[in-house]
C-alpha positions in Angstrom: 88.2 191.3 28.2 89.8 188.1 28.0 89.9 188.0 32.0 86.5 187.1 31.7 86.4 183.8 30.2 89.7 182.9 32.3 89.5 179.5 34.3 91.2 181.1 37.4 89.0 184.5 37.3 85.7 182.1 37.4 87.2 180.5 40.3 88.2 183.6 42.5 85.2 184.9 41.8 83.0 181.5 42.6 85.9 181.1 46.2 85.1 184.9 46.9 81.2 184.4 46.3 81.8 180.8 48.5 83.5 183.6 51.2 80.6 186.2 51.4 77.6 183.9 52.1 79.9 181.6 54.1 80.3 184.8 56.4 76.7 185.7 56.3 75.3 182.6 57.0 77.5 182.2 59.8 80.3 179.7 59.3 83.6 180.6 61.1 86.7 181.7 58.9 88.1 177.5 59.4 85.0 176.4 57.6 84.9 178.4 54.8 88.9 178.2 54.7 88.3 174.2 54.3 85.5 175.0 51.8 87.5 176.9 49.5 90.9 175.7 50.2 90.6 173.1 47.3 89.6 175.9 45.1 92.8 178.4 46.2 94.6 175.5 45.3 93.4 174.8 41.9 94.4 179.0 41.6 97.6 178.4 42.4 98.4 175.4 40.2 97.1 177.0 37.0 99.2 179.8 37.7 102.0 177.7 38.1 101.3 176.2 34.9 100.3 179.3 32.9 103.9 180.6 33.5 105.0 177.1 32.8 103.7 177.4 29.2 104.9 181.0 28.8 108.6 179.4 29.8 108.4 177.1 27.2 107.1 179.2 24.7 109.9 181.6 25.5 112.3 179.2 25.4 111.1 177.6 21.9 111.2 181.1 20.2 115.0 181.3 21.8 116.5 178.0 20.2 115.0 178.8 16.5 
């Protein structure tokens, strides 16, 4: 259950909980979308990281 204590499941889970009561207290769809956006973002750039380190791991087991 290591997708647990991941950095990027905590913060789809904190941007999806940010959605929901956005919604329910009623803010439009643009205000929770500039709410979250810096959050989606940070998702995105770990990713892009994450499979930045796996690269390099690959590539480090390759040249030995």
């Amino acid at each position: 259950m290591d997708i647990l204590k991941s950095k990027k499941f905590i913060a789809a889970i904190i941007a999806s909980l940010g959605t929901f009561f956005g919604l329910m207290n009623g803010l439009t769809v643009e205000e929770i979308a500039v709410a979250i956006s810096p959050i989606l973002s940070y998702i995105l750039a770990q990713g892009v990281a994450d499979a930045g380190k796996e690269r390099a791991k690959i590539e480090k087991g390759n040249n030995q």
